[in-house]
N, C-alpha and C positions, 0 to 999 in steps of 0.2 A: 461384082460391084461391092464396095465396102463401104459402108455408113459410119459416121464418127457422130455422135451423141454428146452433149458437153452439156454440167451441171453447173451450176452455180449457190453456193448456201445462200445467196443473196437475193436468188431468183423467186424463193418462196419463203415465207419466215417459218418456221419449225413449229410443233403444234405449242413445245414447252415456253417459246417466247408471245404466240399468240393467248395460251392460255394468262401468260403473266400481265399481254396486255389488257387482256379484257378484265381482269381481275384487279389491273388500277386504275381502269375507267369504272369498276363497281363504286370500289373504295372513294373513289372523288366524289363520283356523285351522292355515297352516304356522307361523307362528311357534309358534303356541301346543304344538302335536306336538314342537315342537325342544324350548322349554321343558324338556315334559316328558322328555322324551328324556335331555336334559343331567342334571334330577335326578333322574333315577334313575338315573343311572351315579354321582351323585355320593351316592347313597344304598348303591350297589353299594359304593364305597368305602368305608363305615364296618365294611364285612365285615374289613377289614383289621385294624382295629383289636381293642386286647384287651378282657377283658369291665371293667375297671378305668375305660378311657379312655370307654367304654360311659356307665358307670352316671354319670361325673362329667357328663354332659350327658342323665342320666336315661334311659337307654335299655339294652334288653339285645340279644341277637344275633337272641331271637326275635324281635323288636321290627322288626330290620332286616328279616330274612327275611321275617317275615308283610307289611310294608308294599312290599317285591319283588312278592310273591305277587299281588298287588293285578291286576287289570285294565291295560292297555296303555297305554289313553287315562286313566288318573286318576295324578293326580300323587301317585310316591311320598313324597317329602318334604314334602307335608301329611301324610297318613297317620302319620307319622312324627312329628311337631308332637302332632297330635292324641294318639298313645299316649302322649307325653313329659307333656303335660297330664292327662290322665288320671290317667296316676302321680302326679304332684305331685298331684294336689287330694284324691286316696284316701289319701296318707302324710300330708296337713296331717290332713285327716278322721279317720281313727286318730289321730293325735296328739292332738287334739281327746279324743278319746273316750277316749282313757288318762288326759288328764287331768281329766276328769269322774270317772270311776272312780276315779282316785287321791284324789279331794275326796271322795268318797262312803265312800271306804275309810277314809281319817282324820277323817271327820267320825262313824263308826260305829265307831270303835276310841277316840276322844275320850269318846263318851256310855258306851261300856264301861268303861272307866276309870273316870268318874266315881259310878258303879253301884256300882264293888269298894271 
């Protein structure tokens, strides 16, 4: 009886291409630690600033603080993106809703007028 055996280089990846992969899953995830590292120093930086220079780029001091506060490995300047959005979409959202009120308000002070 005769056995036939069949390879494939495809079937297992070689050590020299696993070694390469592993070695640019290090290199990502060092860059990516520096990344974060840099913005949050540069998020540290807006400790500096007053609460004035703050708000014209939508942000207050808690804003910085709490996005510091944050985990090691998460990027504080998204954190930071994200509360800035927020804000903006909750101040269009009220404004919205004032103006609605303010229509409802002159549209029910129009029909009492017309009553007197």
């Amino acid at each position: 009886m005769t056995t036939f055996e069949t390879f494939t280089p495809h079937a297992r990846p070689s050590r020299g291409r696993t070694i390469v992969l592993i070695a640019a899953q290090v290199a990502t995830a060092l860059v990516t630690r520096v990344r974060i590292w840099k913005n949050r120093r540069s998020v540290a930086r807006l400790l500096d600033w007053d609460a004035r220079m703050l708000s014209d780029i939508g942000l207050t001091h808690g804003d910085v603080y709490s996005a510091l506060s944050t985990r090691a490995d998460e990027d504080a300047s998204i954190q930071l993106a994200m509360r800035s959005l927020e804000r903006r979409y909750a101040t269009q959202a009220q404004a919205k809703d004032r103006q609605v009120h303010a229509r409802e308000l002159r549209g029910s002070s129009a029909r009492y007028q017309r009553k007197a």
